[in-house]
C-alpha positions in Angstrom: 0.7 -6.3 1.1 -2.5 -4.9 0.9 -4.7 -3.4 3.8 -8.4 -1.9 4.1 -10.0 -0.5 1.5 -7.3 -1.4 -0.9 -4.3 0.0 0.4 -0.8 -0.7 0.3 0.5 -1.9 3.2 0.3 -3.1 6.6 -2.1 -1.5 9.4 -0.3 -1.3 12.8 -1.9 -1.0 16.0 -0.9 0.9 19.6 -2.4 0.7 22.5 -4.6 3.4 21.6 -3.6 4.7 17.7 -5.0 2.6 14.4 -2.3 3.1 11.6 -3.1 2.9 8.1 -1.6 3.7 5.3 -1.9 7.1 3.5 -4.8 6.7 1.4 -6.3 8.7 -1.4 -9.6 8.9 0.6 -7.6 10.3 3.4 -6.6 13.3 0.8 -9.0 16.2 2.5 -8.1 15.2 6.3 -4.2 15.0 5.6 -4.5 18.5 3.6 -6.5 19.9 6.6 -3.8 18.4 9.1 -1.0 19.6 6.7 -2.2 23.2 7.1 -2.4 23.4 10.3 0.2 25.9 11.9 1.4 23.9 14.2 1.8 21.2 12.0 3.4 23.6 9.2 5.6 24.9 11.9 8.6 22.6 12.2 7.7 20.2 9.2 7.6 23.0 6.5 9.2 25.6 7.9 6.0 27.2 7.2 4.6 26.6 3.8 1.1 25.8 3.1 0.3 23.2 0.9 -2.0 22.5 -1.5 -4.0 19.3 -2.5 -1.6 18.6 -5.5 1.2 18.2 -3.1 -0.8 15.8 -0.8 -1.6 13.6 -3.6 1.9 13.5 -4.3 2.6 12.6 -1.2 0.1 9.9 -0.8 1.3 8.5 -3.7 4.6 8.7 -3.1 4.4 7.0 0.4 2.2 4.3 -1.7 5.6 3.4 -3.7 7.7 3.3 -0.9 5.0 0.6 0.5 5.2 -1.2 -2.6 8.8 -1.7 -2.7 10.0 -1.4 0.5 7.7 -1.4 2.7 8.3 1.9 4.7 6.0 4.4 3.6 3.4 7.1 5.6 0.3 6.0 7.8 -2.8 8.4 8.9 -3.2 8.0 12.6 -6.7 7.5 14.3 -7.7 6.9 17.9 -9.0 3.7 18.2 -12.7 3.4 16.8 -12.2 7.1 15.5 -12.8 8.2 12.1 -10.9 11.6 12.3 -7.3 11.6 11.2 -5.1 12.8 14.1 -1.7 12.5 12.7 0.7 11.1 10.4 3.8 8.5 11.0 6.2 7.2 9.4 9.4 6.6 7.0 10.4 9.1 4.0 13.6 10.1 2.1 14.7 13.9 3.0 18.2 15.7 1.7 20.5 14.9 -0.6 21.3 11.8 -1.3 17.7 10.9 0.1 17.5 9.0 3.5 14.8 7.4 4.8 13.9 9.0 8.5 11.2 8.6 10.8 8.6 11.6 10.8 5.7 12.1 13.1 2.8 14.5 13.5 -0.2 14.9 16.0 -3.4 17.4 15.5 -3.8 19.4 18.6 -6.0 17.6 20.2 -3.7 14.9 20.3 -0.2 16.5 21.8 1.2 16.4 24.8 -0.9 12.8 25.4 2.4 10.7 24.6 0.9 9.6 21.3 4.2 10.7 19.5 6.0 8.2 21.8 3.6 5.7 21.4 3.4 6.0 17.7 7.3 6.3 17.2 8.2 3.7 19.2 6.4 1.5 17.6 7.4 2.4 14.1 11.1 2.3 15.3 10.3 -1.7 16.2 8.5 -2.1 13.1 11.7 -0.3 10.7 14.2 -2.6 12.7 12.4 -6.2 13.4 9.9 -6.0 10.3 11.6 -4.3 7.8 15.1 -4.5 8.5 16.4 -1.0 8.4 19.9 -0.9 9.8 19.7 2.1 12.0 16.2 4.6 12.2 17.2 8.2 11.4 15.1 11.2 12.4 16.1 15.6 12.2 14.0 17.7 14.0 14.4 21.3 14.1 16.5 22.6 17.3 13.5 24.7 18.8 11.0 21.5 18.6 11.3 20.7 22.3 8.3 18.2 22.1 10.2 15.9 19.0 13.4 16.3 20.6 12.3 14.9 24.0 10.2 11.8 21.8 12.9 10.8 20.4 14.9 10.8 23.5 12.9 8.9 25.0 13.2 6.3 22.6 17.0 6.2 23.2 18.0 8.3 19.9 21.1 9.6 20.2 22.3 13.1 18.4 24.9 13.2 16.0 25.2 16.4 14.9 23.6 20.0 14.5 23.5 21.8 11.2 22.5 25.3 10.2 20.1 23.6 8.1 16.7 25.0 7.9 15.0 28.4 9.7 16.8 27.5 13.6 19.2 24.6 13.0 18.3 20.9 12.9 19.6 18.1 15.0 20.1 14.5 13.2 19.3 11.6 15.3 19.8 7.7 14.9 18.8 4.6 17.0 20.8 1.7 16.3 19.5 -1.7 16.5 19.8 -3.7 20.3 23.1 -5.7 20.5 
């Protein structure tokens, strides 16, 4: 599946977010967002990245499209050219498991984007592409992730030591 400007896969909609897939285009904007402290914060424990590991990741997420479907989509408001976040499905750990990542720019937190966003990728990993249960870790201190994915009726499983302040695993299971 192919969507604007040549890329792989399918561009979702929200009431008020435009997903599309990670492009190569979208290479500056995602490094910019990427870079961002608040963004490096709980999603890198950190680290600043540079535009080699973007492009990996773009291409990487454009695989995962490819063959199965669940890969990474930039985030605009509505009639927007500016990136505002990411969304989406990637393997983490060892061995890799898919789980559902988000991330807003400033400008866009504490608007219930990250709700809005998940939500609908959630629907769109169980009804479209048939994942049997969404998985998602945030880092324990990540307040704002942990409440999103409450709200979408995630349930913990478990809390490791893993990373800087522990990380809590979360899984939504399909409707009976």
């Amino acid at each position: 599946m192919t969507g604007a400007g040549g890329s792989v896969g399918p561009e979702l909609r929200t009431r008020r977010v435009e997903l599309s897939p990670f492009a190569r285009e979208d290479a500056s904007a995602l490094l910019e967002l990427f870079r961002e402290p608040g963004m490096r914060r709980y999603l890198l424990d950190d680290a600043l990245v540079d535009r080699t590991w973007i492009e990996g990741e773009i291409e990487a997420s454009t695989l995962r499209f490819r063959e199965s479907g669940a890969g990474l989509w930039a985030l605009r408001f509505h009639g927007k050219p500016d990136i505002v976040g990411f969304a989406g499905f990637r393997p983490f750990f060892d061995p890799p498991r898919l789980q559902l990542l988000y991330g807003l720019a400033p400008g866009a937190r504490g608007h219930g984007v990250a709700t809005e966003v998940a939500g609908l990728l959630c629907r769109h990993g169980l009804d479209v592409l048939g994942l049997g249960t969404i998985e998602a870790a945030v880092d324990v201190p990540n307040r704002r992730s942990v409440a999103v994915l409450e709200r979408l009726g995630m349930t913990a499983e478990r809390t490791t030591d893993d990373g800087p302040a522990g990380t809590v695993f979360y899984r939504l299971e399909p409707a009976a």
